[in-house]
C-alpha positions in Angstrom: 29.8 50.1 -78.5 26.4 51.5 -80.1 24.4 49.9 -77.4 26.9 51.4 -74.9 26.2 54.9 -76.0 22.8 54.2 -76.6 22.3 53.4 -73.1 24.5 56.3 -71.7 22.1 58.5 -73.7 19.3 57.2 -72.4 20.5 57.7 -69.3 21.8 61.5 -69.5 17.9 62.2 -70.4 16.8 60.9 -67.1 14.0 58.5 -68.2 11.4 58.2 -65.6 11.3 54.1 -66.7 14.7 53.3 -65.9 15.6 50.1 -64.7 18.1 48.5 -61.9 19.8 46.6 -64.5 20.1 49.9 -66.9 21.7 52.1 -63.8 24.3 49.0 -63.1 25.0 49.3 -66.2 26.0 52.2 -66.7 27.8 52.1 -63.3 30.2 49.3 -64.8 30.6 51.8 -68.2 31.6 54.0 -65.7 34.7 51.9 -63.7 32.3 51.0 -60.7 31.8 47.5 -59.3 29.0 46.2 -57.0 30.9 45.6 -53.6 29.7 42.0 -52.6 27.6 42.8 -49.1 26.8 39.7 -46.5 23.1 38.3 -46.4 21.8 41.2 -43.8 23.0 43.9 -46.8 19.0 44.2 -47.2 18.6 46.4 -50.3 21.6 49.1 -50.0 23.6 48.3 -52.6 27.6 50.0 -52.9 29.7 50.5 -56.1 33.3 51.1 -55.8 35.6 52.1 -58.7 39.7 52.0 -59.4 40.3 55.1 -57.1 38.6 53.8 -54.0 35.2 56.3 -54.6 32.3 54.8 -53.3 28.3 55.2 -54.6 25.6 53.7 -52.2 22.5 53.5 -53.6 18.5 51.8 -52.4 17.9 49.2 -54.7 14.0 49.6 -55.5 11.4 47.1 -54.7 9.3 45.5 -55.9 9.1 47.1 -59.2 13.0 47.7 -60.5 12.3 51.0 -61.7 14.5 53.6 -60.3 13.4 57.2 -58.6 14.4 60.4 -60.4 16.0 61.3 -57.7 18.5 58.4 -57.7 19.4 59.0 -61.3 20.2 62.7 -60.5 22.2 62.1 -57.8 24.2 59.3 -59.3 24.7 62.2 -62.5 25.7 64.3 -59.9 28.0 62.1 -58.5 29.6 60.5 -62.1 29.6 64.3 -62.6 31.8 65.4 -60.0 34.7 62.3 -60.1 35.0 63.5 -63.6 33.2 60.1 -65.1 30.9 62.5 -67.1 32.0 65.4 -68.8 28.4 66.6 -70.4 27.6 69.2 -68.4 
């Protein structure tokens, strides 16, 4: 549970180094599951959760490190379907 809220930390102060891995992380924390996409998905990547709401991110390439702008929309987003109540 410490790393849990380590990493949700982490990610409420919108690091400028944060990884794939870290953001589908904190997806899953959140209820959301990576929607299995066929071969010609390229790099859009979906996460559904329980009530049927749907994120659809870029995955970055080549380097994993996601944009600022990504993590403030996916606050935004978390923000809004009542998955974070910090704001």
């Amino acid at each position: 549970m410490i790393r849990q809220n380590k990493l949700m930390t982490r990610f409420l102060a919108r690091p400028k180094d944060l990884t794939w891995d870290e953001l589908v992380s904190v997806l899953n924390l959140c209820g959301y599951q990576e929607l299995q996409t066929g071969k010609t998905g390229g790099s859009r990547r979906k996460f559904i959760d329980g009530h049927q709401h749907i994120i659809s991110l870029h995955k970055p390439h080549p380097k994993l490190i996601v944009k600022s702008y990504v993590i403030n929309q996916v606050i935004d987003n978390l923000t809004d379907k009542g998955k974070l109540k910090y704001e």
